[in-house]
Backbone as numpy.savetxt, mean C-alpha at the origin, in Angstrom:
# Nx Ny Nz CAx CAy CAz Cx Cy Cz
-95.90 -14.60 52.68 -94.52 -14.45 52.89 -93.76 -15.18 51.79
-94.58 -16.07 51.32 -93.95 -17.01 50.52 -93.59 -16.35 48.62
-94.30 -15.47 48.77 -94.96 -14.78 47.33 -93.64 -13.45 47.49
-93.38 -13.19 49.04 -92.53 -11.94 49.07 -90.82 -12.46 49.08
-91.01 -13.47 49.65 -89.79 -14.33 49.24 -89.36 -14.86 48.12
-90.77 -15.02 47.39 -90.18 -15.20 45.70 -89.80 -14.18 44.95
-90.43 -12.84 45.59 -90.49 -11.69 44.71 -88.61 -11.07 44.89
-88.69 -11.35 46.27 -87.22 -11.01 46.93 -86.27 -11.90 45.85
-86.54 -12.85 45.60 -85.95 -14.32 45.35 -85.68 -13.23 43.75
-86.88 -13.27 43.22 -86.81 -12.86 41.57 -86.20 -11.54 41.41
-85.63 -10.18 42.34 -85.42 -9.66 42.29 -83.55 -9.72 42.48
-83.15 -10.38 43.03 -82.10 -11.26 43.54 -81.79 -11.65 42.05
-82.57 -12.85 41.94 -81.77 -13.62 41.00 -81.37 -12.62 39.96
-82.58 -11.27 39.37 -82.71 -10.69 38.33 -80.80 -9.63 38.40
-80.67 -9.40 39.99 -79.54 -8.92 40.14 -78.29 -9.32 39.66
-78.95 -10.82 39.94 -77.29 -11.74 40.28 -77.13 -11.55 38.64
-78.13 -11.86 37.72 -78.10 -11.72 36.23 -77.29 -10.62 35.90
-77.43 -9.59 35.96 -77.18 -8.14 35.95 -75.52 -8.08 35.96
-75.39 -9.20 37.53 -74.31 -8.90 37.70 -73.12 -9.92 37.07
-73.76 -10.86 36.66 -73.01 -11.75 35.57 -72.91 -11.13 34.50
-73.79 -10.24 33.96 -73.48 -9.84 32.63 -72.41 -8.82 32.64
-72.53 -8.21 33.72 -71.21 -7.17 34.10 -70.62 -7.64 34.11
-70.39 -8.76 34.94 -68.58 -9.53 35.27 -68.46 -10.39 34.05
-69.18 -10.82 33.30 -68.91 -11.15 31.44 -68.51 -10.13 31.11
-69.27 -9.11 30.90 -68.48 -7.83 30.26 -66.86 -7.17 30.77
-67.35 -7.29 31.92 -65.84 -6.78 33.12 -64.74 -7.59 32.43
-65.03 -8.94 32.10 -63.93 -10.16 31.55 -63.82 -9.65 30.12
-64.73 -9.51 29.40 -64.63 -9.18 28.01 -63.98 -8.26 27.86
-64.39 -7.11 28.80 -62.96 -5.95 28.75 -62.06 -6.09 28.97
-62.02 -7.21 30.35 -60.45 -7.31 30.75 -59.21 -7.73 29.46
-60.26 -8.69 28.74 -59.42 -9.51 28.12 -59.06 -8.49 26.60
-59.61 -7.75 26.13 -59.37 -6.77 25.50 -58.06 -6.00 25.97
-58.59 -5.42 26.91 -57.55 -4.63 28.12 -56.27 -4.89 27.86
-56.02 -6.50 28.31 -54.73 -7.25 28.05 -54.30 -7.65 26.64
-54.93 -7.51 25.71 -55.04 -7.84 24.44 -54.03 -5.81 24.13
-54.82 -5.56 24.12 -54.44 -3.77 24.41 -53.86 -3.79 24.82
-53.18 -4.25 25.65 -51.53 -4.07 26.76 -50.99 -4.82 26.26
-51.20 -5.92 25.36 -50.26 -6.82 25.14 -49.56 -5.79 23.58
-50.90 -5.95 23.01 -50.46 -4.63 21.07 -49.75 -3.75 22.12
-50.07 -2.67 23.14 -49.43 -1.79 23.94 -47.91 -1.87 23.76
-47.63 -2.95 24.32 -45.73 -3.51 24.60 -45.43 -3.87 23.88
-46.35 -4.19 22.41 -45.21 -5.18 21.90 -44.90 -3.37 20.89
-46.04 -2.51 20.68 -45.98 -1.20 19.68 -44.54 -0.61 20.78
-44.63 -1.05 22.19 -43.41 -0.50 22.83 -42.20 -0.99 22.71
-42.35 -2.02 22.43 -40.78 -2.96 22.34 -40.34 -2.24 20.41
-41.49 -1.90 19.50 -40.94 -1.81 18.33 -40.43 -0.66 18.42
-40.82 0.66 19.02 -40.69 1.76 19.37 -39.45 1.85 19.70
-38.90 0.88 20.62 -37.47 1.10 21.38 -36.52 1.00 20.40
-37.16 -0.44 19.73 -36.13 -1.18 18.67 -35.91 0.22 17.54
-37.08 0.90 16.86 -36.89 1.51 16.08 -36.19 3.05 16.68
-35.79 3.10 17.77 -35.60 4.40 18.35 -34.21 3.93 18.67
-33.83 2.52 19.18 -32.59 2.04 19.44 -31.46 2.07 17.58
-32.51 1.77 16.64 -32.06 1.77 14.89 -31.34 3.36 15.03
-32.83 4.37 15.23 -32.26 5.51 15.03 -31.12 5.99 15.32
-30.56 5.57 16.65 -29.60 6.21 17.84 -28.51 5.28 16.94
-28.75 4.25 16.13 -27.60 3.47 15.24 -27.14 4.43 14.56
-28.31 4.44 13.68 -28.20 5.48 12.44 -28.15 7.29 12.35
-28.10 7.42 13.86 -27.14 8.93 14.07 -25.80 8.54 14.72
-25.49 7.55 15.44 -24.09 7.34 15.47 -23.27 7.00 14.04
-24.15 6.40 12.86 -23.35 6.11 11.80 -23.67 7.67 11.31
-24.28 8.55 11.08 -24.50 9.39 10.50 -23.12 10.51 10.74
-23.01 10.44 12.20 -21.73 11.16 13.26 -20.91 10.58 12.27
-20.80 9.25 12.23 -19.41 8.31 11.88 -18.80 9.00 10.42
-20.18 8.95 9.81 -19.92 9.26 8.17 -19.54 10.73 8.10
-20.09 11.72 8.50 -19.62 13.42 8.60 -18.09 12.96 8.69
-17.63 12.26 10.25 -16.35 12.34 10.60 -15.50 12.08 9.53
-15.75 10.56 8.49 -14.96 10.01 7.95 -15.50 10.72 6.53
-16.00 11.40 5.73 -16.15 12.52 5.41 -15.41 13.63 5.20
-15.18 14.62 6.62 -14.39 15.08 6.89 -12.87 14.60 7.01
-12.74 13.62 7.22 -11.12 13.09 7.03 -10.80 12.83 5.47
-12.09 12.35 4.81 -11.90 12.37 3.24 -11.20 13.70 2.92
-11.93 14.35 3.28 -11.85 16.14 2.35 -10.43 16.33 2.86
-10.02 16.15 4.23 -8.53 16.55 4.82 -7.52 15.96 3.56
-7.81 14.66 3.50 -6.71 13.55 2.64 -6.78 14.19 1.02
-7.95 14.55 0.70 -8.12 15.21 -0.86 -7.00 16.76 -0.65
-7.45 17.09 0.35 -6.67 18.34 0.26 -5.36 18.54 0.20
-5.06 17.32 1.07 -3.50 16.96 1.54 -2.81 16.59 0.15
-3.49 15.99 -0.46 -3.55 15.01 -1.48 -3.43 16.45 -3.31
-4.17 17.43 -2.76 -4.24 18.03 -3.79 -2.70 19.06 -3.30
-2.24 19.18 -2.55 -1.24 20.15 -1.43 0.12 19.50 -2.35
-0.09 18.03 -2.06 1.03 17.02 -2.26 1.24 16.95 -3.91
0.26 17.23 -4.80 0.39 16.96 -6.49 1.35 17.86 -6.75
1.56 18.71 -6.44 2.72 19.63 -7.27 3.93 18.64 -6.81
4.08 18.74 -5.35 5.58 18.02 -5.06 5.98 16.46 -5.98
4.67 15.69 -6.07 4.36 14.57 -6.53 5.21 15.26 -8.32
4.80 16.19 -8.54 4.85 16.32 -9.81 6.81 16.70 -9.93
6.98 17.88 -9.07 8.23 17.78 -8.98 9.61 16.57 -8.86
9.16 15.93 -8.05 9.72 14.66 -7.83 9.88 13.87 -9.16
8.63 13.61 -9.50 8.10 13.00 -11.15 9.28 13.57 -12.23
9.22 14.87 -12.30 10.58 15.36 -12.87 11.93 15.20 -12.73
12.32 15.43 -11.23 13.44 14.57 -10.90 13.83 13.69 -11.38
12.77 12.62 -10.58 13.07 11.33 -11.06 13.17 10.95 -12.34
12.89 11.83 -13.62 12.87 11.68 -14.99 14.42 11.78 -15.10
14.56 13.54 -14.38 16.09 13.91 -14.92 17.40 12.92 -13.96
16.13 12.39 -13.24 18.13 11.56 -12.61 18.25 10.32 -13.48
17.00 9.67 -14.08 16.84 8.53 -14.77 18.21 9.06 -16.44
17.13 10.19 -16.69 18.14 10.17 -18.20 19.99 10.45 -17.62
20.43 11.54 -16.38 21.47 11.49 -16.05 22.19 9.90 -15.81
21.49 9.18 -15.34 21.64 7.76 -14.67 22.40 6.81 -16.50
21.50 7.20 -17.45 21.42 6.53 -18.43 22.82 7.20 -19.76
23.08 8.32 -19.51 24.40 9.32 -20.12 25.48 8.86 -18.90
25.20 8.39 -17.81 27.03 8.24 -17.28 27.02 6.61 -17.69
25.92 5.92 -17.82 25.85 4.30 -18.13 26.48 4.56 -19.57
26.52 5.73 -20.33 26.96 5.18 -21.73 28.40 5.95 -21.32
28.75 6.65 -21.13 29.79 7.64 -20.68 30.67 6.41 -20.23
30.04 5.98 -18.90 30.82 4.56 -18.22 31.43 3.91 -19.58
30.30 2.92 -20.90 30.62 2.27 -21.43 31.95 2.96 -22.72
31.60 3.94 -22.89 32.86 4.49 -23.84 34.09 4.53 -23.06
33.94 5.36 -22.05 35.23 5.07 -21.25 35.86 3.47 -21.14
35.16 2.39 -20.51 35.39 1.14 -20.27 36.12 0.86 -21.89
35.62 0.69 -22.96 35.96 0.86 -24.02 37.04 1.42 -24.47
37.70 3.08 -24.46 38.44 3.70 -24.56 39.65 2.63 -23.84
39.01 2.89 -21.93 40.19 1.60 -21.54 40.92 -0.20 -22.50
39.73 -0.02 -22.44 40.56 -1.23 -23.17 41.39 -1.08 -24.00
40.90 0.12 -24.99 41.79 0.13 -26.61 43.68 0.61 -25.79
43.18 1.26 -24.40 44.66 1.84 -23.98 45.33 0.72 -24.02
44.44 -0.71 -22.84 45.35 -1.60 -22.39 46.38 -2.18 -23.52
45.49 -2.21 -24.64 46.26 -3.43 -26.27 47.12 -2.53 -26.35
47.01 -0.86 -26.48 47.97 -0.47 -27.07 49.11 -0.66 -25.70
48.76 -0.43 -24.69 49.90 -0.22 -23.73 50.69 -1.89 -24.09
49.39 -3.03 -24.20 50.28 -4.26 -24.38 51.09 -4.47 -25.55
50.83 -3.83 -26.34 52.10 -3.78 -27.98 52.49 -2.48 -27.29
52.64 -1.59 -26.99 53.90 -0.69 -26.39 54.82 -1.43 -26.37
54.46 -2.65 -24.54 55.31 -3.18 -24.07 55.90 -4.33 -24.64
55.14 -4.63 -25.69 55.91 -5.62 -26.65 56.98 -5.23 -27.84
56.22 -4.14 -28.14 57.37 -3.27 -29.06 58.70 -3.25 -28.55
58.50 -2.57 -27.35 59.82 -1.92 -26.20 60.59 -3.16 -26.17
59.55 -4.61 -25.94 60.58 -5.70 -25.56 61.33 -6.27 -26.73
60.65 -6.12 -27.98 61.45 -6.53 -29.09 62.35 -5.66 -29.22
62.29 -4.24 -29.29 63.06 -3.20 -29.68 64.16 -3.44 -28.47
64.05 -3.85 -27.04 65.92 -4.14 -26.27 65.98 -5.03 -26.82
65.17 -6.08 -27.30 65.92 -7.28 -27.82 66.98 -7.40 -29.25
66.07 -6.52 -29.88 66.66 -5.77 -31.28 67.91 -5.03 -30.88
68.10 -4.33 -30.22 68.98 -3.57 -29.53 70.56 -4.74 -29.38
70.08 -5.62 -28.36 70.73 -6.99 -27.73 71.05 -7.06 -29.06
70.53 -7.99 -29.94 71.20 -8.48 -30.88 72.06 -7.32 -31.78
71.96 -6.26 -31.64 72.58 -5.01 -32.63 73.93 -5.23 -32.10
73.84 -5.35 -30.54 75.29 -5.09 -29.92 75.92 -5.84 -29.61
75.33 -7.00 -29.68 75.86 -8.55 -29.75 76.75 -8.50 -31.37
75.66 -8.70 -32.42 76.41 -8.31 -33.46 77.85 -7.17 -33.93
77.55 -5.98 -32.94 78.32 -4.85 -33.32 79.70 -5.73 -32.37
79.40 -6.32 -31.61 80.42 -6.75 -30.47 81.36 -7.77 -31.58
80.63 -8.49 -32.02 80.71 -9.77 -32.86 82.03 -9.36 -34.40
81.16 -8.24 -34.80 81.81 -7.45 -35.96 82.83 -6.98 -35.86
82.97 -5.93 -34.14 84.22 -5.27 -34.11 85.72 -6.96 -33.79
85.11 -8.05 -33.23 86.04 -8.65 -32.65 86.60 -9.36 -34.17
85.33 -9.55 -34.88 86.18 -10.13 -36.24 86.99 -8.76 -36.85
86.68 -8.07 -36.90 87.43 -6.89 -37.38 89.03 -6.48 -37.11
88.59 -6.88 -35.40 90.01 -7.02 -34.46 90.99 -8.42 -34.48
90.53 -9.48 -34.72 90.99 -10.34 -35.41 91.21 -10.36 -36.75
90.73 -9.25 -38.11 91.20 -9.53 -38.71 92.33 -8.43 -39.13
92.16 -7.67 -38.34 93.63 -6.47 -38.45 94.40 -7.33 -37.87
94.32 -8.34 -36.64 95.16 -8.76 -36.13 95.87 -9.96 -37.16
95.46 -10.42 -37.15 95.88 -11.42 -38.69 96.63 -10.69 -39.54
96.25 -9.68 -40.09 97.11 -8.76 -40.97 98.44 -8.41 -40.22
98.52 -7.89 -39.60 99.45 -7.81 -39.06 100.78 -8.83 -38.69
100.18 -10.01 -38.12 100.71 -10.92 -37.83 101.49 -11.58 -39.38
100.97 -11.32 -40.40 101.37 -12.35 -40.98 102.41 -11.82 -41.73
């Protein structure tokens, strides 16, 4: 019994062996496994990140068409607007040189005025010598006739 109990015994232990090397292995996989799940999540976390980039870089892609498209509007607007731009440009030339012919126009006139004022001021100086000239003519003529009249009168008298 003793020989069948060892044999039992050696067949046992030979199991339990068997079954350590499995549950070593079972661990060796596990730990792989998790090693593998761990590369797993992290290849998942880059995945998101690089899928979260993408969903960046088609919202900027959207962004850029849009602002793009508002370029081309503003060029167009912009090319719409050059003639008027250009018209104006002319204008503004011909009101500049008009601006610059009444500035000299102004200054001849201002000029002209003045030469009136001197003459109007010897006009009025002329005029005032000439009653004064006058004054003394008739002062004198007054002067002349009374000696005149005094001296007929004298004649007479004497």
């Amino acid at each position: 019994m003793n020989d069948s109990l060892q044999a039992q015994l050696a067949d046992l232990n030979y199991i339990l062996k068997e079954r350590e090397e499995e549950l070593a292995m079972l661990r060796s996989e596990l730990g792989e496994a998790t090693a593998l799940r761990s590369n797993l999540d992290g290849k998942q976390a880059e995945i998101e990140s690089l899928q979260d980039k993408l969903e960046l870089r088609q919202l900027q892609a959207v962004g850029a068409e849009e602002r793009e498209l508002e370029l081309k509007q503003e060029l167009n607007e912009a090319g719409r607007m050059n003639p008027k731009y250009d018209e104006l440009a002319r204008a503004y030339a011909y009101l500049q040189s008009q601006h610059e012919d009444l500035k000299l126009r102004l200054a001849e006139m201002t000029l002209r005025n003045e030469e009136l004022n001197q003459f109007a001021r010897k006009a009025g100086e002329l005029e005032s010598r000439l009653e004064m000239l006058a004054l003394e003519r008739d002062d004198l003529r007054n002067r002349l006739a009374d000696q005149e009249t005094q001296k007929h009168l004298k004649e007479y008298n004497i």
